[in-house]
N, C-alpha and C positions, 0 to 999 in steps of 0.2 A: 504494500500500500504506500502510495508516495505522497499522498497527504499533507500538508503540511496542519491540518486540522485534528491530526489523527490521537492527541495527545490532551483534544480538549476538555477532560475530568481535571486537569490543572490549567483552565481556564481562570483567568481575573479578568471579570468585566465589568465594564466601568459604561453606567447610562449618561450620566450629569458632568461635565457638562453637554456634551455630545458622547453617542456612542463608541468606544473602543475598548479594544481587549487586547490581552499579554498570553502569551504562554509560552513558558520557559521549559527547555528541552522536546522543542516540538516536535523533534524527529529522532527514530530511534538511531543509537551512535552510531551501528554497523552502517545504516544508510548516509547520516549526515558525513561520517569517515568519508567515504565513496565519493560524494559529492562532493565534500574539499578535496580531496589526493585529485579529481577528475575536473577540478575548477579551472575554465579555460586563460590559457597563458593574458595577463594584461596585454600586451602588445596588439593580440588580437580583438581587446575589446577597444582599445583604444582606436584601432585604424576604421572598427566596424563601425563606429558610433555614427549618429546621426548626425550630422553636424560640424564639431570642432572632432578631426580626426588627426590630428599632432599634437603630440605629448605637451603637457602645460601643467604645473604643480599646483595641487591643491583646487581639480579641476574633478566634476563626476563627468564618468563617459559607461553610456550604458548599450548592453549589445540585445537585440530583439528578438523573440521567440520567432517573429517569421526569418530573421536568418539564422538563427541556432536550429531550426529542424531541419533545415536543408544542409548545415555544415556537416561534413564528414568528417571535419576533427574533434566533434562536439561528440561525447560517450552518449551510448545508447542509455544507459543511467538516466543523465541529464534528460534526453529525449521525452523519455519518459515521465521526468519530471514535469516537463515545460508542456507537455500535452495534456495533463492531467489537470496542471493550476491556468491552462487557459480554455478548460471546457467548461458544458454547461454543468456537467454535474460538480464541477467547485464550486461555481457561481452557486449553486443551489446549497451545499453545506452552509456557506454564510448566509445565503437566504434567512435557512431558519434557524443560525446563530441570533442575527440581527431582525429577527421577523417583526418580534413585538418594536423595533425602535421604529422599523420602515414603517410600518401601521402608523403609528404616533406621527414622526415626522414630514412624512409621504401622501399621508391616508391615502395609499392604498394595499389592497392583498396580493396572497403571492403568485396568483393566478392572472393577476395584472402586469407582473413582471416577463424578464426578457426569458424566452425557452429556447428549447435546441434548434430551432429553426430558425432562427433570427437572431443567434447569437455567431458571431466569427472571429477571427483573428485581426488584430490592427494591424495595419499598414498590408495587409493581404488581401481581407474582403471587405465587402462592401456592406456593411451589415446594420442592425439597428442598433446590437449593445456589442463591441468589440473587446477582447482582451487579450492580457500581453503578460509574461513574465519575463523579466530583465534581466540577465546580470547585469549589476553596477559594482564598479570601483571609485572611488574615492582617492586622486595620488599623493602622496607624499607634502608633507610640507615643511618648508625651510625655517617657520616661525608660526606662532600662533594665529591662527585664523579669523575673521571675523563673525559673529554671529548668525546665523540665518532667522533675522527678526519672523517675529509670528505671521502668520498669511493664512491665506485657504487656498487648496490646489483649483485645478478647471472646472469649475462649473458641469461639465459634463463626467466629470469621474463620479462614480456609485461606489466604490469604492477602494482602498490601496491597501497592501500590504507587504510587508519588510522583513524578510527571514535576515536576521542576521548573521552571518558567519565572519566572526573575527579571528583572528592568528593568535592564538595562546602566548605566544610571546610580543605579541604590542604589549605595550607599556605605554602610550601612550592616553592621554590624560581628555575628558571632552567630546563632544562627535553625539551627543547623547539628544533622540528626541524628547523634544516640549511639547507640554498641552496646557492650553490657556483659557479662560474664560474672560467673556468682556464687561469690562465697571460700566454696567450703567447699559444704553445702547450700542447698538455694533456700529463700528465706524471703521473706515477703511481709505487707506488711501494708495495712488500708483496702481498698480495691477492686484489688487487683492491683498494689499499690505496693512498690517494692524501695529500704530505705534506701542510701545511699551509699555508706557504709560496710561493704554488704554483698556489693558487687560491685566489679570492675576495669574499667575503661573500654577496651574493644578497640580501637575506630575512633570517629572524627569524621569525620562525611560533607557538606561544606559546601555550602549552598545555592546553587546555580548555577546558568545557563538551559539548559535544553536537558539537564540529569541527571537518570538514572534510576536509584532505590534501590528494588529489590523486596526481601521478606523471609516466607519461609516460617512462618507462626505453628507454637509450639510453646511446653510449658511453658519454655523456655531463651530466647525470644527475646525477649529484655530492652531497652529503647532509650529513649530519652529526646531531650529537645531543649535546646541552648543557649542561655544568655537574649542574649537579642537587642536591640539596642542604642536611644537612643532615633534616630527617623526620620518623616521624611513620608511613606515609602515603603510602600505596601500590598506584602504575601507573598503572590505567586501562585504554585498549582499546580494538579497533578492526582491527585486522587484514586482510587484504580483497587482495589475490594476484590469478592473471593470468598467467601460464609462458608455454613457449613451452617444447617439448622435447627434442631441440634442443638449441645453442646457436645462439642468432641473432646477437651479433654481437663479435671482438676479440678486447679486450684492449691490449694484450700483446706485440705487437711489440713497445709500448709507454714506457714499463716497465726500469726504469731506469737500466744501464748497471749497 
């Protein structure tokens, strides 16, 4: 079973301020073993990235489930992994992880949601609810890093998630996501930016191997990252996202004048 859900009786789920959940050793060790010893060389996710594809420190660069299932240097392991957390039957474990929050926040049921036939791969199909699982790296940094202030991802994500796999010998200090809630009304400003001043810090969820932080999008779910210290040490994880093709909901009217 490649699950990353598969461990959830050590589930911490957290409704208020928005929905998310933790769970720590999400995957049994023989497999997570497998998966680091089988984690593809940086170089390659560096060059595969979307985007900025020349090395730059203290830089993420993430490689896509539609070109990791067609790489031939990517283990069948992996494979396996990445078709699992981008089908519909993932989508559907968190379903009804998160059922009672989507009711609340959504209203609606789960028979209104995306199914097997209208669910595909991003950047492949052309679909109504698309999904992806990442590798991402995190490179190296010469000094300590700036903060990644509080935000809300795209408006069209339903939801993200972050398998951590760290190096047992980092030592290094930071890198840890935030969750925040907002003083008073939400306010936002730039692209989905929340000053600091304008929210309370709920949790610090530190980066660690083998931890899993899912998080429900919604206009409240606020988070951010802590700067991270200087190191030789590359940030590995996993990336694991859900989103419509549409936007579900509008921060903009909140937008400071």
């Amino acid at each position: 079973m490649f699950s990353v859900l598969q461990n959830k009786n050590n589930i911490q789920y957290r409704s208020e301020p928005f929905p998310y959940f933790i769970i720590d050793n999400a995957l049994p060790r023989n497999l997570y073993d497998e998966l680091i010893t089988s984690f593809p060389k940086f170089d390659k996710i560096i060059k595969g990235n979307r985007g900025i594809n020349e090395y730059q420190e203290n830089t993420a660069y993430r490689y896509d489930a539609s070109k990791a299932l067609i790489d031939e240097e990517i283990s069948q392991t992996w494979k396996n992994f990445i078709s699992y957390h981008t089908s519909h039957e993932f989508t559907s474990e968190l379903y009804d992880i998160f059922l009672n929050s989507i009711k609340k926040i959504y209203n609606v049921d789960k028979d209104k949601l995306p199914n097997k036939n209208n669910t595909g791969l991003r950047h492949r199909d052309n679909s109504f609810f698309s999904t992806d699982c990442q590798f991402v790296i995190n490179t190296p940094t010469s000094g300590d890093t700036s903060v990644i202030e509080p935000h809300l991802d795209n408006p069209k994500e339903f939801y993200a998630a972050l398998l951590y796999m760290r190096d047992p010998e980092d030592d290094s200090l930071g890198g840890s996501l935030t969750t925040h809630q907002f003083i008073g009304e939400p306010s936002f400003y730039g692209k989905s930016r929340v000053r600091e001043s304008k929210v309370n810090l709920i949790e610090e969820i530190a980066y660690q191997e083998n931890r899993l932080a899912v998080f429900l999008n919604s206009p409240l779910s606020i988070h951010g990252v802590t700067k991270r210290s200087k190191t030789d040490f590359y940030r590995k994880y996993i990336n694991i996202i859900g989103e419509f093709n549409n936007e579900l909901f509008d921060f903009r009217p909140f937008l400071e004048k």
